[in-house]
N, C-alpha and C positions, 0 to 999 in steps of 0.2 A: 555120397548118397545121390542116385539118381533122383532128378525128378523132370515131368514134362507133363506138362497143360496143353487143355484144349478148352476153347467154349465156343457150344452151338446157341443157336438162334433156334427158336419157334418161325416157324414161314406163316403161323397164324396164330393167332391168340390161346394162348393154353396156360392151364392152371397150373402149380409148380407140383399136383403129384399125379401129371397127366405127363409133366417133362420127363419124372424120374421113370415113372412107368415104359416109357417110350425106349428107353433102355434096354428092358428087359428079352429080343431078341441078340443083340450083342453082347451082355453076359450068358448066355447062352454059348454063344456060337465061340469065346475065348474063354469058354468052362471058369467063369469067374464064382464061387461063391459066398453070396450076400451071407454077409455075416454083422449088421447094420442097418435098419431101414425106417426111416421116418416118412413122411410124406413130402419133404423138401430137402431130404438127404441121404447117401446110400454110400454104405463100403464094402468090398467085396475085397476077397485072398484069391487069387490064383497063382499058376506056377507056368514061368516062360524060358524061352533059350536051353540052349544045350544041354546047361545045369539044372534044369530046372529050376532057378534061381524066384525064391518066394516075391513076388509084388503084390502089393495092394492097388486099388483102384479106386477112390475116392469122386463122389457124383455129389454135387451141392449146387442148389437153384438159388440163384445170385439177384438179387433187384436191381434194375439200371430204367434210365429217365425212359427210355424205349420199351419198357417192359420184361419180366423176367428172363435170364437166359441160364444155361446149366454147363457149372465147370466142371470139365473132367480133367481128373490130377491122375498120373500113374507113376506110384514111386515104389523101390526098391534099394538094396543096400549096397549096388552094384556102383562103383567110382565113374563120378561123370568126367576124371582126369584123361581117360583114353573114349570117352565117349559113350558109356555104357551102353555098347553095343547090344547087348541081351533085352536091355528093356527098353531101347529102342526099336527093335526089331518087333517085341509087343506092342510098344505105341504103334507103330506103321501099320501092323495088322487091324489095330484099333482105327485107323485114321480111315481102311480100307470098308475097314464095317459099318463108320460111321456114315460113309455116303451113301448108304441106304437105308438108311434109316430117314424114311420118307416127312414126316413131319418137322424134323431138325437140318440147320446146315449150318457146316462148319464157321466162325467168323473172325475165329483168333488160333493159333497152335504156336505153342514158345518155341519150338525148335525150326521154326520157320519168322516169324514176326518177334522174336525177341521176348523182353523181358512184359511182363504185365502191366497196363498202365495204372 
């Protein structure tokens, strides 16, 4: 089972359904749909890769001593023995949209910084 993490940072103080909010041109633009939504958590179904291969995409605002930050999980059923190249190619498009998204920036992604502390 694939899985791969990211968590962004607020560049300024925001409330945690100002964070999930902030999302909502990136599910857009990887036609994800919200199928979940509270005001500090959100999951969404889309379909990536060749196969079209179902993933979910899981959004949850996280407490830390520095103030809230929001993990994005995107997992699918795809073997991460050869790399789960299909929903990795989804995370990267993910990683790609996420740097404009002006009020958040990147500060962890597991397929770069490892495992979560």
């Amino acid at each position: 089972m694939a899985r791969f993490l990211m968590v962004l940072q607020p560049r300024a103080p925001m409330a945690p359904v100002e964070l999930v909010d902030a999302l909502a041109p990136l599910l857009q633009r990887i036609e994800a749909h919200v199928d979940h939504r509270t005001p500090a958590h959100l999951s969404a179904l889309l379909r990536g890769g060749l196969e079209q291969l179902r993933m979910q995409l899981f959004a949850d605002v996280q407490a830390k001593a520095h103030g809230p930050v929001l993990e994005i999980t995107l997992m699918s059923q795809e073997p991460m023995g050869r790399g789960a190249p299909q929903t990795r190619a989804v995370f990267d498009q993910i990683l790609v949209e996420v740097s404009g998204l002006a009020p958040l920036q990147l500060v962890f992604r597991s397929d770069r910084d490892g495992a979560l502390p």
